[in-house]
BAFI-874703 format. One line per field, with one value per atom (N, C-alpha, C): atom name; x, y, z; residue number from 1. Coordinates in steps of 0.05 Angstrom, whole numbers, plus 5000, padded with zeros to 4 digits. Each point is the difference from the previous one (the first is absolute). Last residue first. Example, Ala and Ser with C-alpha at 12.3 -4.5 7.8 and 13.67 -1.06 7.14 Angstrom:
atom	(N;CA;C;N;CA;C) $
X	(5257;5016;4985;5006;4982;5018) $
Y	(4955;5024;5022;4885;5024;5024) $
Z	(5142;5001;5014;4999;5000;5000) $
nr	(2;2;2;1;1;1) $
END
This chain:
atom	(N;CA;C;N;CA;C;N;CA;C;N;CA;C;N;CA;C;N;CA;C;N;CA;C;N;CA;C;N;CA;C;N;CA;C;N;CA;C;N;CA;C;N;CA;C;N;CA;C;N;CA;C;N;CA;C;N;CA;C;N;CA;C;N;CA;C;N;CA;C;N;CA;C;N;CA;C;N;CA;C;N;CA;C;N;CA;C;N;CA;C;N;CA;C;N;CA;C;N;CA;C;N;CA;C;N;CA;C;N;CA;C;N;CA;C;N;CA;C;N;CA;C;N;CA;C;N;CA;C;N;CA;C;N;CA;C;N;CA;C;N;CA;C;N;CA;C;N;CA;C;N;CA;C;N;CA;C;N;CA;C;N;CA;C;N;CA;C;N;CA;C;N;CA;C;N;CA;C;N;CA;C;N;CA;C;N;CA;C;N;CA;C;N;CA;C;N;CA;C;N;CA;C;N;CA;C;N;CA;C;N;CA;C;N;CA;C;N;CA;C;N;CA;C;N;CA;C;N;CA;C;N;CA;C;N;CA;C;N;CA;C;N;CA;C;N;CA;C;N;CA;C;N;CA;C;N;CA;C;N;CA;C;N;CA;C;N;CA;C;N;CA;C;N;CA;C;N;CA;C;N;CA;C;N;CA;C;N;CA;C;N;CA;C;N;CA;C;N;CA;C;N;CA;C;N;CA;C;N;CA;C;N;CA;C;N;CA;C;N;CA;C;N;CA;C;N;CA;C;N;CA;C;N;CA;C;N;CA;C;N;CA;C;N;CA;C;N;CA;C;N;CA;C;N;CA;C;N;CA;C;N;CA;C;N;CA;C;N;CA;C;N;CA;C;N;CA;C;N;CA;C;N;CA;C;N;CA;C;N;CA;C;N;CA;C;N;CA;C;N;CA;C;N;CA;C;N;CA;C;N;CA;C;N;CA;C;N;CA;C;N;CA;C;N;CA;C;N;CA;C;N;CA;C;N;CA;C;N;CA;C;N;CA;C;N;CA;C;N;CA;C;N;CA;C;N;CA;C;N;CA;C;N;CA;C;N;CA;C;N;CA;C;N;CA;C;N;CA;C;N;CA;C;N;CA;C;N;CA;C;N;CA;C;N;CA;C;N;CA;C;N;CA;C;N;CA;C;N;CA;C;N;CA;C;N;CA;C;N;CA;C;N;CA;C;N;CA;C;N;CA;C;N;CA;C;N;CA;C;N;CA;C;N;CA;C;N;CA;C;N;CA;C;N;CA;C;N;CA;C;N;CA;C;N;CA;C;N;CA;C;N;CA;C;N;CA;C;N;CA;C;N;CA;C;N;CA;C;N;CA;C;N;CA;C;N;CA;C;N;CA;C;N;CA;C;N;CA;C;N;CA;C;N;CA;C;N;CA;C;N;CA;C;N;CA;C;N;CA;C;N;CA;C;N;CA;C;N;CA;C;N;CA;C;N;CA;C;N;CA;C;N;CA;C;N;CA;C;N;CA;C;N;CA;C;N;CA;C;N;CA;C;N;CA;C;N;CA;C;N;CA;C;N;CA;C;N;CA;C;N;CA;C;N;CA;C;N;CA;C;N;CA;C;N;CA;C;N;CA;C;N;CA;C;N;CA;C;N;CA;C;N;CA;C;N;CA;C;N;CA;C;N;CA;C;N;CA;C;N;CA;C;N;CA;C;N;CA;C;N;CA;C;N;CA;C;N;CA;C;N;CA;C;N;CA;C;N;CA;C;N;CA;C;N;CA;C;N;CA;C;N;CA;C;N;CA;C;N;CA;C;N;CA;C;N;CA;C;N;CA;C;N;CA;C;N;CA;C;N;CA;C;N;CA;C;N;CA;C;N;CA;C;N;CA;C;N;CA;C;N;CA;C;N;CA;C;N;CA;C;N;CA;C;N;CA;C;N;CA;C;N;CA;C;N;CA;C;N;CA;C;N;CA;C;N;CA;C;N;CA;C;N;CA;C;N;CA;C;N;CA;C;N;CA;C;N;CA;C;N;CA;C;N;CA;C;N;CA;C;N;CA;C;N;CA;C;N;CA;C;N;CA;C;N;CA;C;N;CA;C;N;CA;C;N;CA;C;N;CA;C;N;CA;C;N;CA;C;N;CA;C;N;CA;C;N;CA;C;N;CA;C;N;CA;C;N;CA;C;N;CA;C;N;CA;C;N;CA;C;N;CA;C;N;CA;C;N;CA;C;N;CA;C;N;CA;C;N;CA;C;N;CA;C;N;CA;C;N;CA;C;N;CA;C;N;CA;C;N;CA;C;N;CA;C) $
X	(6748;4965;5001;5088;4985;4974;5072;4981;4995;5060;5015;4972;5041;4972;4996;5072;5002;4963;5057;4984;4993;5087;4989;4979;5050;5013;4979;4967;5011;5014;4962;5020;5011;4903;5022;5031;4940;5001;5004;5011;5001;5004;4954;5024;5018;4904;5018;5024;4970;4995;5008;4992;5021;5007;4921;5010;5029;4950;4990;5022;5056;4974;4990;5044;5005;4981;5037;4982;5005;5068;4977;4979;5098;4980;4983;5095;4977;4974;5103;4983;4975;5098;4960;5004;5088;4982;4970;5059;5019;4991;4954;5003;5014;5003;4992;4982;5036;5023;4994;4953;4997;5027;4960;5008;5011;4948;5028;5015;4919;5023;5016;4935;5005;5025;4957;5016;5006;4945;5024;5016;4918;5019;5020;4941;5011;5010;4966;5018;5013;4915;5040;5016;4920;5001;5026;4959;5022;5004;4986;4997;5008;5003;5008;4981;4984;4998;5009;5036;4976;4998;5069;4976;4982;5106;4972;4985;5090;4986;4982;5094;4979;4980;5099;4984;4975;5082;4972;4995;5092;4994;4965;5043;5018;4991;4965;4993;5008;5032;4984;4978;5086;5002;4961;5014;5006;5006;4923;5038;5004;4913;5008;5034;4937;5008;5008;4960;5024;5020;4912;5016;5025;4936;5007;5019;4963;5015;5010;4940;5026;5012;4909;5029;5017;4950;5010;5014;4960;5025;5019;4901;5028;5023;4908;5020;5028;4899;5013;5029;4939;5000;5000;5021;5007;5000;4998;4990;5004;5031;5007;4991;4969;4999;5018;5012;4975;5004;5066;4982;4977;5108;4979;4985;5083;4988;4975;5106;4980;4978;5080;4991;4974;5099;4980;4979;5061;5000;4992;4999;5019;5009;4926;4996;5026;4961;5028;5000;4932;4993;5020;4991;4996;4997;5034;5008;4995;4949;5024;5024;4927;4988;5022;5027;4993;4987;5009;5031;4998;4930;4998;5027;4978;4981;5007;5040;5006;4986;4982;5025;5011;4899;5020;5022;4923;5017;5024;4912;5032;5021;4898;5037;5007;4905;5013;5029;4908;5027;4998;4935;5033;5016;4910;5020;5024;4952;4997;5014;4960;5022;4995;4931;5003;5034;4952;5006;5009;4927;5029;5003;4911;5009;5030;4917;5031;5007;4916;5006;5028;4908;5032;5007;4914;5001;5025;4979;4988;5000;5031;5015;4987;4978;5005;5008;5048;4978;4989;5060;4977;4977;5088;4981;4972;5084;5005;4976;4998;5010;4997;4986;4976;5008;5067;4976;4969;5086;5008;4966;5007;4996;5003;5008;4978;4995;5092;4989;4963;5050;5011;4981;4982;4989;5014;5006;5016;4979;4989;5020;4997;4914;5020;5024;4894;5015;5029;4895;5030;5012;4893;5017;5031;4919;4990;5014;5016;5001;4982;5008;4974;5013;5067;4967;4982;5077;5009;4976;4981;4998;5008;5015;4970;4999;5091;4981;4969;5059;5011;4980;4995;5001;4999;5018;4979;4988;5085;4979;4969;5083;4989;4983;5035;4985;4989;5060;4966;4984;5092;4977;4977;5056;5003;4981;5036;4971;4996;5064;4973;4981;5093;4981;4981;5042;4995;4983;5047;4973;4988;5083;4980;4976;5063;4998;4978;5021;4982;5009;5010;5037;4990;4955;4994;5028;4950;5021;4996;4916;5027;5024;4915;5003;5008;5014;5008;5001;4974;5033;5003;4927;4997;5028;4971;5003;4992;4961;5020;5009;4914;5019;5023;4908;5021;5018;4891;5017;5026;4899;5014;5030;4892;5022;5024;4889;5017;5023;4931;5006;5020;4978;4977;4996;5062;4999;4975;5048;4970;5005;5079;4985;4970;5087;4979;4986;5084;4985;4985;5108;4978;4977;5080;4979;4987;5041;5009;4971;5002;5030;5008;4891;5018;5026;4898;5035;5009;4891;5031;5021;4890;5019;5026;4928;4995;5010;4981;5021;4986;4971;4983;5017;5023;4998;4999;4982;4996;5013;5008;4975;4997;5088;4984;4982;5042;5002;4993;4987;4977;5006;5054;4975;4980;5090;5001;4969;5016;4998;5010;4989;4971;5012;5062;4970;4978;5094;5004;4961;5035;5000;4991;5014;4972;5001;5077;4976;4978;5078;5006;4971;5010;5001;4991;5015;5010;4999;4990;4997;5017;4948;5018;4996;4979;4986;5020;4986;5013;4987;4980;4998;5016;5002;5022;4984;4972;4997;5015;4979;5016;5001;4955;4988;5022;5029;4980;4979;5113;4979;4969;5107;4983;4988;5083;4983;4976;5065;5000;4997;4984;4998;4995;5014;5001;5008;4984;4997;5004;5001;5017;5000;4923;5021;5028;4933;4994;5022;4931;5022;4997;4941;5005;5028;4958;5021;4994;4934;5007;5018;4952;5026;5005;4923;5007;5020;4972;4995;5011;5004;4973;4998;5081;4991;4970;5076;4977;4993;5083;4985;4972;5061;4989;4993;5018;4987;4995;5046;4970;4990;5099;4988;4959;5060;5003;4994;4977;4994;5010;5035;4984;4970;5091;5000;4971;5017;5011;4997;4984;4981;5004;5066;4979;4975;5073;5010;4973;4999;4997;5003;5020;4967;5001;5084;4992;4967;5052;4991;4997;5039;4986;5004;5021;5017;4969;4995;5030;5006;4896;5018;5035;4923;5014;5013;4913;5013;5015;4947;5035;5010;4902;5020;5032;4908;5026;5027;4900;5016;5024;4909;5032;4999;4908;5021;5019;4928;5021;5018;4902;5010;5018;4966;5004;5014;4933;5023;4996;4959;4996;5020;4991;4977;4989;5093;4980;4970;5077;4990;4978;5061;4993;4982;5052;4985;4993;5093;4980;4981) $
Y	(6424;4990;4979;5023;5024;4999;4918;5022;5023;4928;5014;5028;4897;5009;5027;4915;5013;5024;4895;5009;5031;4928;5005;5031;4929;4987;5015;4964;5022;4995;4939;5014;5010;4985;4979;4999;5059;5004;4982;4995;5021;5006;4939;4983;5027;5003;4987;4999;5039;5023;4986;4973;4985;5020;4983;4977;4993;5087;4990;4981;5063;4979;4980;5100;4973;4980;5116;4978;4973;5059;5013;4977;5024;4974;5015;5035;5007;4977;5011;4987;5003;5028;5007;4984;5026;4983;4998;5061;4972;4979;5094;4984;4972;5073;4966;4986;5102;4984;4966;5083;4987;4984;5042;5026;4983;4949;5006;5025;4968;4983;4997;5056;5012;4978;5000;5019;4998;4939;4990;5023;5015;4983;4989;5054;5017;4984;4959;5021;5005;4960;4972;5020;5052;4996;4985;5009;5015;4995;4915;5025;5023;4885;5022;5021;4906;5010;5034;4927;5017;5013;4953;4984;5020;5003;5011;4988;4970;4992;5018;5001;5008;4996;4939;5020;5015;4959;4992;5028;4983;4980;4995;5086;4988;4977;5038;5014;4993;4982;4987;5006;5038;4968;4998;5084;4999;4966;5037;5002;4986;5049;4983;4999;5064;5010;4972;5009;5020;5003;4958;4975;5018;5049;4983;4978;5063;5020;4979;4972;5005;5011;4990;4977;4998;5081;4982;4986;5019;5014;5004;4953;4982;5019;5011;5000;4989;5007;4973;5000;5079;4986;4967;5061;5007;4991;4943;5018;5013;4927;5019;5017;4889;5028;5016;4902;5018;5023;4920;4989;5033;4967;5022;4995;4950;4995;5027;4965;5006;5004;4920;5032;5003;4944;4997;5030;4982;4999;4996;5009;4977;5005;5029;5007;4972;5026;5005;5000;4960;5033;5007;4911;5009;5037;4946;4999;5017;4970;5025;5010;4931;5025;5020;4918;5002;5026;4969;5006;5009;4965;5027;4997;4930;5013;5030;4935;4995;5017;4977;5021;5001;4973;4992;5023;5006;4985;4992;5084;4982;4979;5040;4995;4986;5041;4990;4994;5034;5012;4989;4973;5000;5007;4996;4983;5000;5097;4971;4968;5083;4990;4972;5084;4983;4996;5086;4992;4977;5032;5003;4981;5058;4974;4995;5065;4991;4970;5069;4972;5001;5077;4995;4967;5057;4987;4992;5025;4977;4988;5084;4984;4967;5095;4982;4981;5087;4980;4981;5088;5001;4978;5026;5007;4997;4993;5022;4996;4939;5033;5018;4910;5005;5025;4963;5006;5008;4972;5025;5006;4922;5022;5030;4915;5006;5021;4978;5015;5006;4950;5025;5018;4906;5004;5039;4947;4993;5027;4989;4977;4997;5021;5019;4979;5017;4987;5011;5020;5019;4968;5012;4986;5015;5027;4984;4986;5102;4970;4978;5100;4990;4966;5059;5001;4986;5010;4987;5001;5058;4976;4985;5078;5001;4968;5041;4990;4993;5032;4961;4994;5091;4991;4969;5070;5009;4978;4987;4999;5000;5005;4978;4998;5090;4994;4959;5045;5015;4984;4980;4983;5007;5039;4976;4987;5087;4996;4974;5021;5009;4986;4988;4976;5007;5065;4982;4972;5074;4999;4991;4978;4996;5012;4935;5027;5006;4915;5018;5034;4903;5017;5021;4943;5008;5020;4951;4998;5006;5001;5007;5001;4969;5030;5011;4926;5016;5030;4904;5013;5028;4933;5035;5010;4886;5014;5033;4933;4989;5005;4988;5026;4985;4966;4994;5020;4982;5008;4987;4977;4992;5011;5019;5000;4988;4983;5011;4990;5025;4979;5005;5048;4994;4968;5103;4972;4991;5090;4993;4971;5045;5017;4990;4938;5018;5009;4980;4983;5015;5001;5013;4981;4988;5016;5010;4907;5020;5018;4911;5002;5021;4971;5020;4993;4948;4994;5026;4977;5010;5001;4946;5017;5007;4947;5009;5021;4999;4986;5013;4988;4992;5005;5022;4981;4993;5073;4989;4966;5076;4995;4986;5017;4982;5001;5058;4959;4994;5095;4975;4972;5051;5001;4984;5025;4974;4994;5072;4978;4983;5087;4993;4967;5035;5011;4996;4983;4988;5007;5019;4968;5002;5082;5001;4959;5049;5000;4999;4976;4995;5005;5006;5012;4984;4944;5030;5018;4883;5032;5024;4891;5028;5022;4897;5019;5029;4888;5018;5022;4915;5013;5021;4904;5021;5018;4909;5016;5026;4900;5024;5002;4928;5015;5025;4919;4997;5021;5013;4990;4991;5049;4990;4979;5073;4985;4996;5069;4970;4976;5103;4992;4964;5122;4968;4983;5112;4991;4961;5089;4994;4979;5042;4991;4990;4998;5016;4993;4958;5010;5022;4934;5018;4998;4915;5019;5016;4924;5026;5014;4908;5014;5020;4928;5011;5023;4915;5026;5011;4915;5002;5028;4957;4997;4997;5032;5004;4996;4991;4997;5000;5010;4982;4985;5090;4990;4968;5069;4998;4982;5007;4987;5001;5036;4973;4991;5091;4982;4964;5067;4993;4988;5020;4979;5007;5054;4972;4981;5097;4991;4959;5062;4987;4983;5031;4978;4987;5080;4976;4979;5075;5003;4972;5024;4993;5000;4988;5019;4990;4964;4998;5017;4986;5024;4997;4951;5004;5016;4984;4981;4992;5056;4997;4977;5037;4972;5008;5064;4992;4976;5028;5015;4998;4959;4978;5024;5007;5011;4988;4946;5004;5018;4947;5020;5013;4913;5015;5017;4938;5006;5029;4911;5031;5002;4911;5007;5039;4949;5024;5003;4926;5011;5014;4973;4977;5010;5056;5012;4974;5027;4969;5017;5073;4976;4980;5061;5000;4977) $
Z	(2006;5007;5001;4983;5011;5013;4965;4998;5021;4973;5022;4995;4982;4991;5027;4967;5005;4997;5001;4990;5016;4999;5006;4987;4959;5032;5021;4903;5019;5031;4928;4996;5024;4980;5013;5006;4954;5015;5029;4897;5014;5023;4967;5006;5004;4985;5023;5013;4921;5019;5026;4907;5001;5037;4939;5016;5010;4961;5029;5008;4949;4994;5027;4986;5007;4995;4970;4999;5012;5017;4993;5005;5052;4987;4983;5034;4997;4992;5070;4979;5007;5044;4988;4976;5041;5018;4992;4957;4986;5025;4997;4984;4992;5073;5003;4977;5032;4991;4999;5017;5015;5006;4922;5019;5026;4941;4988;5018;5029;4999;4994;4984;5024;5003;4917;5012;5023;4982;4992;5000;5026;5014;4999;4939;5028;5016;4932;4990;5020;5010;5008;4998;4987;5027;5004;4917;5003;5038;4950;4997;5011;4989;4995;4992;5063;4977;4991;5080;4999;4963;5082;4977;5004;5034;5004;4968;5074;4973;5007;5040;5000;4975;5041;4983;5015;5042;4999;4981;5031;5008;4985;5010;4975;5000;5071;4972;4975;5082;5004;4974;5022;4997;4997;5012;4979;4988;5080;4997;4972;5016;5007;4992;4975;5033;4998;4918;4995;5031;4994;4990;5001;5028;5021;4988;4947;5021;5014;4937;4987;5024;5026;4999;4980;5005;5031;4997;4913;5007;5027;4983;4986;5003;5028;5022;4990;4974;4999;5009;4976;5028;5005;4911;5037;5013;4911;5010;5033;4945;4997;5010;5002;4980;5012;5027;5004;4975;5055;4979;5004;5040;5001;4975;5054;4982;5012;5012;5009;4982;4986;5001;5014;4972;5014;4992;4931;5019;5015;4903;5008;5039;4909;5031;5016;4902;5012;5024;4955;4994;5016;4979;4972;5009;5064;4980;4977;5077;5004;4976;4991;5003;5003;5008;4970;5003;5083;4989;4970;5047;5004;5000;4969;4996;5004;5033;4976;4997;5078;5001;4975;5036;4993;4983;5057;5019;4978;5014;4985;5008;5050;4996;4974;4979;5027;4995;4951;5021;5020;4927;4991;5013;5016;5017;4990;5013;4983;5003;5068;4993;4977;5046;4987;4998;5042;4982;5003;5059;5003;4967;5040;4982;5000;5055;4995;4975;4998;5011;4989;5022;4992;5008;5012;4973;4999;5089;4992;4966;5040;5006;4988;4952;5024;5001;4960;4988;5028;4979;5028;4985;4970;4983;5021;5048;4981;4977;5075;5011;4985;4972;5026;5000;4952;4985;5013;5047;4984;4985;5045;5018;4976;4961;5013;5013;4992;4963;5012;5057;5002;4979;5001;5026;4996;4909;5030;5021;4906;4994;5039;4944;5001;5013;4952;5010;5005;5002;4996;5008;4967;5016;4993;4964;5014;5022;4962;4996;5015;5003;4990;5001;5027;5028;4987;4942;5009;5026;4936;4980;5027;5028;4995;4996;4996;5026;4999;4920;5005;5037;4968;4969;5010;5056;4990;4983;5054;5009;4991;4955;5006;5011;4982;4980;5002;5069;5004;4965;5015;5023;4994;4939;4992;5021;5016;4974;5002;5063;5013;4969;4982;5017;5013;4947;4984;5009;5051;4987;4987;5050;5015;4981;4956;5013;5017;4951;4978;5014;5035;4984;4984;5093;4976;4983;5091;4990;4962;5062;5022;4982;4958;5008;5028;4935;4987;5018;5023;5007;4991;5012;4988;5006;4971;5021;4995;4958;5010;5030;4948;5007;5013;4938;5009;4999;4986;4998;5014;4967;5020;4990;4981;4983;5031;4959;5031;4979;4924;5021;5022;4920;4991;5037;5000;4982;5013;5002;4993;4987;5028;5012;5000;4961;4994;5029;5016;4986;4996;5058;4979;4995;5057;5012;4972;4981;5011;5013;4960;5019;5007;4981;4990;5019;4986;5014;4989;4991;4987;5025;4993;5017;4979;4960;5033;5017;4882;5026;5027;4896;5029;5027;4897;5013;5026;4966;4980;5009;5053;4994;4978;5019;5017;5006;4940;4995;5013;5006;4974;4997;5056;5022;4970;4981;5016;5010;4940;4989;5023;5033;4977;4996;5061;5016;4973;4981;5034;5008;4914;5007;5024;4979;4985;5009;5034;5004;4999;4953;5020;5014;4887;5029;5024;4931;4985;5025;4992;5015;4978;4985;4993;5014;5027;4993;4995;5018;4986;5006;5058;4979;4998;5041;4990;4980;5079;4967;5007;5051;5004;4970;5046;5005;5000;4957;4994;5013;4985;5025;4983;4991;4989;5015;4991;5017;4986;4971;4998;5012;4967;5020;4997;4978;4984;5028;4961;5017;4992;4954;5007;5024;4959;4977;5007;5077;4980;4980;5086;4982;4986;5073;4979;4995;5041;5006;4981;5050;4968;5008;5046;5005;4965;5070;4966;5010;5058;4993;4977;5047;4988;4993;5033;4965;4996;5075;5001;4968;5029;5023;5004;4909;5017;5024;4980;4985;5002;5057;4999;4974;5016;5024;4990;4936;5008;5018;4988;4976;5013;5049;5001;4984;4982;5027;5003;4928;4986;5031;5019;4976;4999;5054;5018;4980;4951;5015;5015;4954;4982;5022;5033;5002;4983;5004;5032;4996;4909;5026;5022;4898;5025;5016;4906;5014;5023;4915;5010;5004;4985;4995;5001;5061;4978;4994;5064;4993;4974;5046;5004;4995;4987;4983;5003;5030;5000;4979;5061;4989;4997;5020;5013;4979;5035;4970;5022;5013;5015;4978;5015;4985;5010;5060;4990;4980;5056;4981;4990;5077;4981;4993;5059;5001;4969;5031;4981;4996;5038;4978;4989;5098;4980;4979;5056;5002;4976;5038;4979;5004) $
nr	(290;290;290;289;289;289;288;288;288;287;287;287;286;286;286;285;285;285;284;284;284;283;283;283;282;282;282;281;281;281;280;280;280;279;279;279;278;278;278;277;277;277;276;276;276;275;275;275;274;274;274;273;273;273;272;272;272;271;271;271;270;270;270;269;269;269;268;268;268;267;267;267;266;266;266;265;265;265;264;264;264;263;263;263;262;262;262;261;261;261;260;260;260;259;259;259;258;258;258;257;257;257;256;256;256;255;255;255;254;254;254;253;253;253;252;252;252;251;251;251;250;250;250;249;249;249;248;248;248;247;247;247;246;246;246;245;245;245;244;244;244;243;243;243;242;242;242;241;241;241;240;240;240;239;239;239;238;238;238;237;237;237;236;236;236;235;235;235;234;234;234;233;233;233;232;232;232;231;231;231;230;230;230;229;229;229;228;228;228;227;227;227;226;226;226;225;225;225;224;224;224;223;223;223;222;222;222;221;221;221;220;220;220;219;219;219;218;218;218;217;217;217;216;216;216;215;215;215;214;214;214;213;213;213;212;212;212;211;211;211;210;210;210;209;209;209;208;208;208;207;207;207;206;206;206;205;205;205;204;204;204;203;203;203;202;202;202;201;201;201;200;200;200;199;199;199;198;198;198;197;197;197;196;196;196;195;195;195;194;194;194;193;193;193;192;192;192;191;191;191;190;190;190;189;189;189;188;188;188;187;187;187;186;186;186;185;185;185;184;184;184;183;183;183;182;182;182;181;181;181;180;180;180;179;179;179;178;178;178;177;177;177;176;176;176;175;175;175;174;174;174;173;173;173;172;172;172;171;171;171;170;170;170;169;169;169;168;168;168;167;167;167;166;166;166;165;165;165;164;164;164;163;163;163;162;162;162;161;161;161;160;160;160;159;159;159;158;158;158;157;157;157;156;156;156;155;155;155;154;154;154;153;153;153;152;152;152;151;151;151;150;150;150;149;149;149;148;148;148;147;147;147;146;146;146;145;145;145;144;144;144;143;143;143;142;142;142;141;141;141;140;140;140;139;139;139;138;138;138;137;137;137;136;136;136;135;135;135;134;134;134;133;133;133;132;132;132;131;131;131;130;130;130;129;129;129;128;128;128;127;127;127;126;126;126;125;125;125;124;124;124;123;123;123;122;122;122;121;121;121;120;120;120;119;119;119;118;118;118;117;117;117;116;116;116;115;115;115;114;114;114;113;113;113;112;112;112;111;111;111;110;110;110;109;109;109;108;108;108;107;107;107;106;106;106;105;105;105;104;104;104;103;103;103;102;102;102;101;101;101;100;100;100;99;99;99;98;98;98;97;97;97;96;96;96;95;95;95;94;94;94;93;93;93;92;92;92;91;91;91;90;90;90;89;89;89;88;88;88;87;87;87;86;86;86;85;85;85;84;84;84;83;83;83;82;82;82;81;81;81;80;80;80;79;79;79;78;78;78;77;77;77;76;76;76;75;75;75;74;74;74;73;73;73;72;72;72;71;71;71;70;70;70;69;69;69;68;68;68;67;67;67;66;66;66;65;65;65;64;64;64;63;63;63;62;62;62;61;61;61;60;60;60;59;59;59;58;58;58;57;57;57;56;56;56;55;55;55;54;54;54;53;53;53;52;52;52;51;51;51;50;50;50;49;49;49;48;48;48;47;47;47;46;46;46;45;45;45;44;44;44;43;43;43;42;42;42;41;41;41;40;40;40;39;39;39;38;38;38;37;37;37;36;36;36;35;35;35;34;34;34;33;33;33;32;32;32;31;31;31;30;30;30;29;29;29;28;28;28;27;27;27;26;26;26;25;25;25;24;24;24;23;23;23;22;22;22;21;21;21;20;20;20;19;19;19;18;18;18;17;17;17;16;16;16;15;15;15;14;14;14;13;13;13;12;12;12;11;11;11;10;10;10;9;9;9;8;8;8;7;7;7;6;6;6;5;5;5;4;4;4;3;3;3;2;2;2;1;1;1) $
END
């Protein structure tokens, strides 16, 4: 990003994932980079939208929180974000996701993660023809007009050159950020109190992600179920991932499995305690598909 002393920018962020208790992977990227850009740059003006659910406890002399009530999803995303930022002057919009108004009043700078969706998908095969063909129609247009695609990794770039046929020149790898809070756990008090408070009285393997298909988690139920029985009895299996029906199906499969009385379920973890988590581990497991 260049030196802004020239031309301080007025910068509108969609801050709709900033919840107050129950952070996202979109909140997350929201809240780090709030903290890095803001006071990196205190000649520029920083407006996070919102909406009734939205809250945000950072506070800055160039960073504002406006409110704004959504009732419909679409009517926010394409009339009332595009009047807030004609109304207040903004230079450019940040969106953390592939959406932004179709007709904003200023260059919109998107963020794709990845399109995992349209190789690996639990929707079926017709359900995932509708689902691509209707992204294409609907999320490709908006994503060619951007001013800029931001996107996590050199792979995802390519994907988005191939499959929405954006150019190459609007796309910028951006590799996701490490907060400095992650780092070794060095102290063994700490992560014994952790093991503690959530029964984990063994060494263990450790799996941090969602549920979903192609996170490959019923594999490695197959593979923890193929190790020898000392060595099983020796090291738990931890999975950290927030409950739904996707865990459902895993924790079935593990009860069929016979390695309930080896599993442990985490749900929620609190950031500060995600380190030490994963300091813990004897060893960290990540057996994706994509």
């Amino acid at each position: 990003m260049p030196p802004f002393s020239k031309h301080p920018l007025t910068i509108g962020i969609d801050g709709r994932e900033l919840y107050p208790d129950l952070p996202t992977g979109i909140g997350r990227y929201l809240r780090n980079f709030l903290d890095a850009a803001v006071p990196a740059y205190p000649d520029c003006r920083f407006i996070v939208y919102g909406n009734q659910h939205t809250a945000l406890d950072l506070q800055a002399p160039n960073l504002s929180l406006k409110i704004i009530p959504e009732t419909l999803t679409f009517w926010w995303d394409q009339i009332t974000l595009a009047r807030a930022l004609r109304q207040d002057n903004a230079d450019v919009l940040l969106s953390p996701y592939e959406k932004g108004p179709y007709v904003a009043p200023c260059p919109v700078v998107l963020t794709v993660y990845d399109l995992l969706f349209y190789d690996i998908s639990d929707r079926g095969p017709f359900g995932t023809w509708i689902y691509n063909a209707a992204h294409r129609i609907l999320r490709g247009p908006l994503i060619r007009r951007a001013a800029r695609v931001i996107t996590d990794s050199l792979y995802s770039k390519h994907d988005i050159v191939q499959k929405l046929n954006v150019p190459e020149q609007n796309i910028r790898p951006v590799p996701i950020g490490i907060p400095d809070s992650y780092r070794p756990v060095r102290d063994q008090a700490r992560i014994e109190a952790f093991k503690k408070a959530h029964d984990i009285k063994l060494p263990y393997l450790l799996y941090v992600g969602n549920f979903k298909p192609h996170k490959n988690v019923p594999r490695l139920l197959e593979a923890y179920a193929g190790l020898p029985e000392a060595l099983r009895s020796d090291h738990l299996l931890v999975l950290c991932g927030r409950k739904d029906h996707h865990r459902e199906a895993v924790q079935a499969q593990a009860q069929k499995l016979g390695l309930t009385p080896h599993l442990r379920f985490l749900d929620f973890v609190d950031d500060a305690d995600m380190p030490v988590l994963y300091s813990g581990a004897r060893l960290f497991t990540f057996p994706s598909l994509y």
